[in-house]
MARKOLBA-323502 format. One line per field, with one value per residue (C-alpha): x, y, z. Coordinates in Angstrom, 2 decimals, always signed. Layout:
<zanus>
u	c(X; ...) $
v	c(Y; ...) $
w	c(Z; ...) $
</zanus>
This chain:
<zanus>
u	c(-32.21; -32.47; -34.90; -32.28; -29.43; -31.96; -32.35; -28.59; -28.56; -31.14; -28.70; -25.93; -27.34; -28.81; -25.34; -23.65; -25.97; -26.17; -22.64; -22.65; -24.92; -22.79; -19.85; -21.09; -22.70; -19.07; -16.78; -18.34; -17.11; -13.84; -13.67; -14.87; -12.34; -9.27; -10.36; -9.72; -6.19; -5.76; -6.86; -3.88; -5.42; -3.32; -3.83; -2.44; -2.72; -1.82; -1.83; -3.68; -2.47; -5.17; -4.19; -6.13; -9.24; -10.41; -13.85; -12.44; -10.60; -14.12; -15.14; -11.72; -12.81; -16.06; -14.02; -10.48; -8.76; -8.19; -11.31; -11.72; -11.07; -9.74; -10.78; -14.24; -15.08; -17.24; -16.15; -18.06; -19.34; -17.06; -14.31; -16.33; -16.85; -15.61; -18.29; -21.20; -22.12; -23.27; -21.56; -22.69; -21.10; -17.48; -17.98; -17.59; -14.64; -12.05; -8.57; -9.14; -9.10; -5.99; -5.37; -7.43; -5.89; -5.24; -5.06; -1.35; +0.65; +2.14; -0.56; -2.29; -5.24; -4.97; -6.92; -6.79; -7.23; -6.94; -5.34; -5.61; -3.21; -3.49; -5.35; -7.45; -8.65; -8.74; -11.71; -12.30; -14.67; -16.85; -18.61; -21.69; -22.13; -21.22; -19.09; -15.34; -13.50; -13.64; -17.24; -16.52; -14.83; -17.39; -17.17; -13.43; -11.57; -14.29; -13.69; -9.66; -9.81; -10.68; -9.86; -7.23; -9.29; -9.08; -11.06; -11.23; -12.22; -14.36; -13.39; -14.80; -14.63; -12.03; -8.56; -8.74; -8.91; -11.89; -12.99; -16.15; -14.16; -13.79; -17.31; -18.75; -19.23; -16.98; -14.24; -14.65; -14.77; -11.99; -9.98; -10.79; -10.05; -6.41; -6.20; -7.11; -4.36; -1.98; -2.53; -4.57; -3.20; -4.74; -8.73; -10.85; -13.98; -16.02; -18.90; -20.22; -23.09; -24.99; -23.79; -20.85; -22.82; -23.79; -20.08; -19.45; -21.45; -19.73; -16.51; -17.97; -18.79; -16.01; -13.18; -14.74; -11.85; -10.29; -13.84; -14.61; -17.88; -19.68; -21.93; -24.57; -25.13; -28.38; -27.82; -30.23; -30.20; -33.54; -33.30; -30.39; -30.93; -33.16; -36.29; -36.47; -36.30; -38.55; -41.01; -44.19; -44.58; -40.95; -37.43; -36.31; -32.33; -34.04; -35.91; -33.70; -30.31; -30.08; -32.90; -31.13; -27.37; -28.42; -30.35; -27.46; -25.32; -27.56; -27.36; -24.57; -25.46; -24.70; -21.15; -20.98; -23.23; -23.66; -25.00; -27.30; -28.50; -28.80; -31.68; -33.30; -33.28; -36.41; -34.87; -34.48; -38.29; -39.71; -38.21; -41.43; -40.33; -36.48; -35.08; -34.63; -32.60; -30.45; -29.94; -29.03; -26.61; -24.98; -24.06; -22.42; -20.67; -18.86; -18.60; -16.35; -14.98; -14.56; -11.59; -13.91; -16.11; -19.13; -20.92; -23.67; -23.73; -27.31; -28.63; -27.88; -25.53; -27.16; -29.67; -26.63; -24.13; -25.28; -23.12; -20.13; -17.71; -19.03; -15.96; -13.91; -16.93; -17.24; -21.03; -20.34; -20.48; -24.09; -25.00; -24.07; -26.83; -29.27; -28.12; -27.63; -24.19; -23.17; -24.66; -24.47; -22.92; -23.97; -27.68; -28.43; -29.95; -26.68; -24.14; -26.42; -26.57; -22.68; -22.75; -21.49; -19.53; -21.20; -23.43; -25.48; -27.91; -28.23; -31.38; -32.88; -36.72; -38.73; -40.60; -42.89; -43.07; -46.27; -46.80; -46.17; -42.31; -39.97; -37.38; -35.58; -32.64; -35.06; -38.72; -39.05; -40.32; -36.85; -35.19; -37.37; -35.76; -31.99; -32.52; -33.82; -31.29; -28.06; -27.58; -27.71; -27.97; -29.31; -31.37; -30.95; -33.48; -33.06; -35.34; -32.42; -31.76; -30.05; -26.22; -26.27; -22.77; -23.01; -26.15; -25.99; -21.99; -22.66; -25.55; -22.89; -19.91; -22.76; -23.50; -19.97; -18.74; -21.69; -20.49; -17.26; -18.41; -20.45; -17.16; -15.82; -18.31; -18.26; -14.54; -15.59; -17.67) $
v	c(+66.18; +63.39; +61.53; +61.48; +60.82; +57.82; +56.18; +56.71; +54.80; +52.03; +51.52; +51.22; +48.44; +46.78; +46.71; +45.67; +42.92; +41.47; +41.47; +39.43; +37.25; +36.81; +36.85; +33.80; +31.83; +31.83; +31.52; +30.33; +26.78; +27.30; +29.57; +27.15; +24.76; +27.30; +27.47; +23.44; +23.79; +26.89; +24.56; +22.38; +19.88; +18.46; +16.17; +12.98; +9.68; +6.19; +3.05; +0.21; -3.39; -5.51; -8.32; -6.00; -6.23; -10.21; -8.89; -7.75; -10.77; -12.44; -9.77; -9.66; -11.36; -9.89; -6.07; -5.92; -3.47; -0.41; -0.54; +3.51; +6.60; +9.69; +10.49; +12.14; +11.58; +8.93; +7.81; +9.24; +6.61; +7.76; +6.09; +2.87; -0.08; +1.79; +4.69; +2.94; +1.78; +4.27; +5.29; +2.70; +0.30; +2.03; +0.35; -3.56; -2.45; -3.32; -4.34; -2.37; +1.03; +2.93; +2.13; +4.65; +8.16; +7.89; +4.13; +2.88; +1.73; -1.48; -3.55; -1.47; +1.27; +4.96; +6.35; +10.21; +11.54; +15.16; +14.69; +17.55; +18.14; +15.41; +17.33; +14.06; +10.52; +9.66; +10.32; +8.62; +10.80; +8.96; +11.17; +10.73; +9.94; +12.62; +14.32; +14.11; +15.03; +18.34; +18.50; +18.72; +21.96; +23.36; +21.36; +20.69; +23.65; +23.08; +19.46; +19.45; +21.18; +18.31; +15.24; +14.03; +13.90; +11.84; +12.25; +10.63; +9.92; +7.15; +5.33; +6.84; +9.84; +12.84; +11.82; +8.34; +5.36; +5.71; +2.18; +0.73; -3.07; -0.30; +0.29; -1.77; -1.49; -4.31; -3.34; +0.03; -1.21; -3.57; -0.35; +1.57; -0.80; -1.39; +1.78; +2.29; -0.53; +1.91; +5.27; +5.57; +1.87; +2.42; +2.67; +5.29; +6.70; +6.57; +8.58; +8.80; +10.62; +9.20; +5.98; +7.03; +5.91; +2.96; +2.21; +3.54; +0.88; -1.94; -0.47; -0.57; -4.50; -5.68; -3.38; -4.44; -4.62; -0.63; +0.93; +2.31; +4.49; +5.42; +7.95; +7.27; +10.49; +9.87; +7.22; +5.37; +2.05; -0.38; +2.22; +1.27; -1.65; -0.76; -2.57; -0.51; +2.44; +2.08; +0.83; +3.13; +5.42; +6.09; +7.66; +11.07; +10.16; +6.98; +9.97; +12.52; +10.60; +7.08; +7.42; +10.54; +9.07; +5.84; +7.55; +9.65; +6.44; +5.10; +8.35; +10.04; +13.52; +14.79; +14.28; +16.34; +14.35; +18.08; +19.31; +16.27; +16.48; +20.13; +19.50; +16.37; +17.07; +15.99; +18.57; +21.59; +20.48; +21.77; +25.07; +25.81; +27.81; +27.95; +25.00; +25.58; +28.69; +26.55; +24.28; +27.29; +28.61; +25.28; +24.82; +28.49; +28.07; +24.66; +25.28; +28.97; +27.37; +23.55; +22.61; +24.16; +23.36; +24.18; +27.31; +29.91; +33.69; +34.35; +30.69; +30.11; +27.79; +25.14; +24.78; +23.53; +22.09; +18.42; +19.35; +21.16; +18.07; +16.33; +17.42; +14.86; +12.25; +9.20; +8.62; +5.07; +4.99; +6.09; +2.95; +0.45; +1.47; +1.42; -1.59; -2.95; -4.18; -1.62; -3.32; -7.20; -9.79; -7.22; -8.66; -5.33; -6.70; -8.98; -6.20; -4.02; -6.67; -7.02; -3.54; -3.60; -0.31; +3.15; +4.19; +7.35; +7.50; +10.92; +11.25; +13.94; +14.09; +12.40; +14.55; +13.40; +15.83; +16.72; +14.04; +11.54; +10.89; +10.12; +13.02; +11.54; +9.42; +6.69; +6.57; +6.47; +2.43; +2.14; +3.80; +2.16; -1.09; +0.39; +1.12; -2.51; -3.86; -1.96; -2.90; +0.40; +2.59; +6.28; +8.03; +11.83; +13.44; +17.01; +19.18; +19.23; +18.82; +15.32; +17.38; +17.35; +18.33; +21.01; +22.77; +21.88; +21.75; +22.46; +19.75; +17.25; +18.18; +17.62; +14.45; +13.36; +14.37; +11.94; +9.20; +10.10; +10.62; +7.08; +5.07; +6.95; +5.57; +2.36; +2.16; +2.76; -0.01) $
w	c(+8.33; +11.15; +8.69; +6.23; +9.21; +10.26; +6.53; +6.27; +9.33; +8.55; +5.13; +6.70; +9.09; +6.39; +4.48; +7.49; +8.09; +3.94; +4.60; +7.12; +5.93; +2.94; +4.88; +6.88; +4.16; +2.25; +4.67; +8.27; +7.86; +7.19; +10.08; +12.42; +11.04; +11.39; +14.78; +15.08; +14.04; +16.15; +19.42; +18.24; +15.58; +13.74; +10.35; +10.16; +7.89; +9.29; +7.02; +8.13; +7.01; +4.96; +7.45; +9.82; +7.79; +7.77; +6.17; +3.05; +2.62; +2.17; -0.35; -2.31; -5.03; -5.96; -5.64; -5.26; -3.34; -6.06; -7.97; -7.20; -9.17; -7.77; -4.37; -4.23; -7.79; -9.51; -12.83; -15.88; -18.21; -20.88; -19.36; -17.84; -20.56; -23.66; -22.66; -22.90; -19.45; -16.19; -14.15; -11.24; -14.06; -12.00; -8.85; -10.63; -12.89; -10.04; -11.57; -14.49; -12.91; -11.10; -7.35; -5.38; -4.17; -0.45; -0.92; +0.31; -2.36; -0.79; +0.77; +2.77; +3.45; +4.89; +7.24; +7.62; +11.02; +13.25; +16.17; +19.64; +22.18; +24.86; +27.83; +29.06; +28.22; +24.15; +22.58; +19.10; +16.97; +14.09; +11.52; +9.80; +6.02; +3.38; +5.94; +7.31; +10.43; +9.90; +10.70; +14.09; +13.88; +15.70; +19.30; +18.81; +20.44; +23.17; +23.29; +22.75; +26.80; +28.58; +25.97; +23.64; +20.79; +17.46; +14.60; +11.40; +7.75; +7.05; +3.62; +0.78; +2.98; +2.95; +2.70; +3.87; +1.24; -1.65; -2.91; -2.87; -1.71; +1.63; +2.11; +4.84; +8.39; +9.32; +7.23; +8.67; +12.29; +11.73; +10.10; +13.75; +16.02; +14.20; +14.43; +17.63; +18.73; +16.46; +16.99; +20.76; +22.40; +25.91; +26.44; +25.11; +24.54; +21.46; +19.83; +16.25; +14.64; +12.18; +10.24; +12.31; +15.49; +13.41; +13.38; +17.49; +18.52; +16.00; +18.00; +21.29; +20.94; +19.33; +20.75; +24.24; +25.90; +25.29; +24.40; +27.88; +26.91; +24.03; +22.57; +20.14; +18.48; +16.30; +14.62; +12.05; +14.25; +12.68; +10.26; +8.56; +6.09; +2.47; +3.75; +7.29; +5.44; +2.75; +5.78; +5.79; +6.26; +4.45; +5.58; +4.75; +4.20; +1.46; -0.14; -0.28; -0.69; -1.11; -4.28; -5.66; -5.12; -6.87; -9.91; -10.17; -10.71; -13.46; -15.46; -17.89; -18.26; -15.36; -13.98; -10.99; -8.01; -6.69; -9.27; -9.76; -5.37; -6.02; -9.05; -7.48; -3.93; -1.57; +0.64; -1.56; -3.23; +0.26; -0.46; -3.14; -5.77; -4.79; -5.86; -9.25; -8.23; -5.87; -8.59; -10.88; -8.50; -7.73; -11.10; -11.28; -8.32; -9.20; -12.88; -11.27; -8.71; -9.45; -6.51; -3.88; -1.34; -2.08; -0.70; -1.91; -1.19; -1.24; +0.63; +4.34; +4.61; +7.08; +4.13; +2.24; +4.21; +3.52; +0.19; +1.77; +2.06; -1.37; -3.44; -1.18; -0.59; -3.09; -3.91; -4.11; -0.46; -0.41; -2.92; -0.21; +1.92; -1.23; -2.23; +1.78; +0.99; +3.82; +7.06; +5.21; +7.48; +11.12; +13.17; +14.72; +18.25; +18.24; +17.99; +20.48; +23.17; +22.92; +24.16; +28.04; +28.43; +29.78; +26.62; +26.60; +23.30; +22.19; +20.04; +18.05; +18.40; +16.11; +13.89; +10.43; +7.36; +6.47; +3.82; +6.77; +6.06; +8.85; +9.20; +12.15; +11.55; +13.09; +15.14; +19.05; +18.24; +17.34; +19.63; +22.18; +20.96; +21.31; +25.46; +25.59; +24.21; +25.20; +28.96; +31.14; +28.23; +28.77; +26.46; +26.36; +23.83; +22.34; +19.84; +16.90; +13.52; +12.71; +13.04; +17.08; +17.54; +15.14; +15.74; +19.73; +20.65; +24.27; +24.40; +22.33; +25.27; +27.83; +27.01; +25.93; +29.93; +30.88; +29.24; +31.42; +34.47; +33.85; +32.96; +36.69; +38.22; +36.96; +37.70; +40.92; +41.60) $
</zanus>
């Protein structure tokens, strides 16, 4: 009898725990998110005027303003050049395709943003590529205590403006400091992850005079441009990516880019065996649930994440750092030198795969070069995956408060 009370037990745990596990994997990121907007985020959109962005101006002719699709979607080559071109072929069709969604109808772009209840100085938040604001759900009710936080949609990015004319880090920067003059007005503090922190310190230089800190959170600085990362021995976000994203482009039978990263993955080829049943599963879940963020019952969802926000992410984005369109125009050691606020660098540690790829956004070489050049810059290192704020919230508020307690100081002074 207390064998059969103990397997009874053991089941039950077991249940409880698949459940759980399930549980989690379907539904943990919107949870964290619900808990933003319970801390008192709210979503907003602000149009910025094209007079705001001189940088596009120069591009305007070679991509006009409207050459997207629907936002989050890349057009299938049916409908690009009587259905015989690719679907990269979408990205030079400009005045022949509808005005973007989320673009502004009369002469102007939108920028999405969540907004928290004003409890300290402003804090603009900068995602990384492939993501929106909502991956900071995690660190927001945390951070919304102490700051009045802003964070927003890159172009090509969640409910801001999709079109490739969009997709540069000037225009970008040009589009956050308008609307930092805007929405925030007085000083504030800035951090971005990723490309994000790519675009943190564009802000940080050329918003000099309201940009009173700034976090780097891992970003791919001398990592950035097509030749550094194709530089031996070879970048994991080229490999697994900026090569898939672009094949992708220069293919028709597959129209969902999830479905394609799923199948050609450098990540999910690690994984032995599995892939092909991640692939499977990817294309069950979006063919059943096609308006949906994309999740998996039976694969943990950090393993997957990367293709959580796709459904509201245009792929073209990810071609301008193939192609190096994204960083043309920007001399790396320039904009870091221009750099004079409080900056603490907040790098994950390098690690190499075991075919010698770099996995870290960029090498310690590099980030060697970033503390040289940023004047008074501290470096805080942490073991982590790439997503600091996510995986380490407490070591992403940590850093953010020294960044604060460095602009105090240098108030002080």
């Amino acid at each position: 009898m207390i064998e059969g009370i103990a397997v009874a037990v053991l089941v039950a745990v077991a249940a409880a725990g698949l459940w759980w596990y399930v549980g989690n994997n379907r539904h943990g990121e919107e949870r964290l998110i619900e808990k933003a907007y319970a801390a008192g985020f709210v979503e907003k959109q602000v149009e910025v005027p094209l007079s705001a962005l001189p940088s596009l101006a120069k591009e305007s002719e070679a991509l006009p303003v409207g050459a997207a699709t629907q936002k989050g979607e890349a057009l299938p080559a049916s409908e690009a050049a009587g259905g015989e071109a690719s679907q990269a072929d979408a990205a030079t069709q400009g005045s022949e395709t509808p005005l973007a969604e989320g673009a502004a109808q009369d002469g102007g772009v939108v920028l999405n943003y969540a907004e928290g209840p004003d409890n300290g100085p402003a804090l603009l938040l900068v995602h990384g590529q492939g993501m929106q604001w909502e991956d900071y759900a995690r660190v927001l009710p945390e951070l919304a205590k102490s700051y009045h936080v802003f964070a927003v949609d890159c172009f090509g990015h969640g409910e801001s403006s999709h079109d490739p004319a969009l997709y540069r880090l000037q225009t970008m920067g040009e589009a956050l400091k308008a609307f930092a003059g805007q929405t925030i007005g007085d000083s504030y503090l800035v951090s971005g992850h990723s490309s994000g922190g790519i675009i943190a310190a564009w802000l940080a230089a050329n918003d000099a005079e309201r940009v009173a800190g700034c976090l780097l959170e891992d970003p791919p600085l001398f990592r950035v441009t097509p030749v550094e990362m194709q530089q031996e021995p070879g970048c994991f976000v080229w490999r697994d990516a900026f090569e898939v994203i672009h094949a992708f482009l220069q293919q028709t039978e597959v129209e969902d880019p999830v479905v394609y990263y799923a199948q050609h993955s450098y990540l999910f080829s690690l994984f032995g065996g599995l892939q092909p049943k991640i692939a499977e599963w990817t294309v069950q879940e979006r063919a059943g649930h096609p308006d949906k963020h994309l999740t998996l019952a039976w694969v943990p969802h950090d393993w997957v994440r990367g293709m959580y926000f796709y459904d509201d992410f245009d792929v073209r984005f990810s071609e301008t750092f193939y192609t190096g369109s994204w960083f043309e125009g920007v001399d790396q050691a320039d904009l870091l030198r221009r750099i004079t606020c409080p900056t603490v660098y907040l790098k994950a540690e390098t690690n190499y795969g075991k075919d010698g790829l770099l996995y870290a956004a960029n090498s310690d070489e590099d980030a060697a070069r970033v503390l040289d050049l940023v004047a008074g810059c501290e470096l805080v290192t942490i073991k982590s995956g790439h997503d600091i704020h996510y995986e380490h919230p407490d070591a992403f508020a940590t850093a953010l408060a020294q960044v604060e307690e460095d602009v105090t100081a240098a108030c002080g002074e």
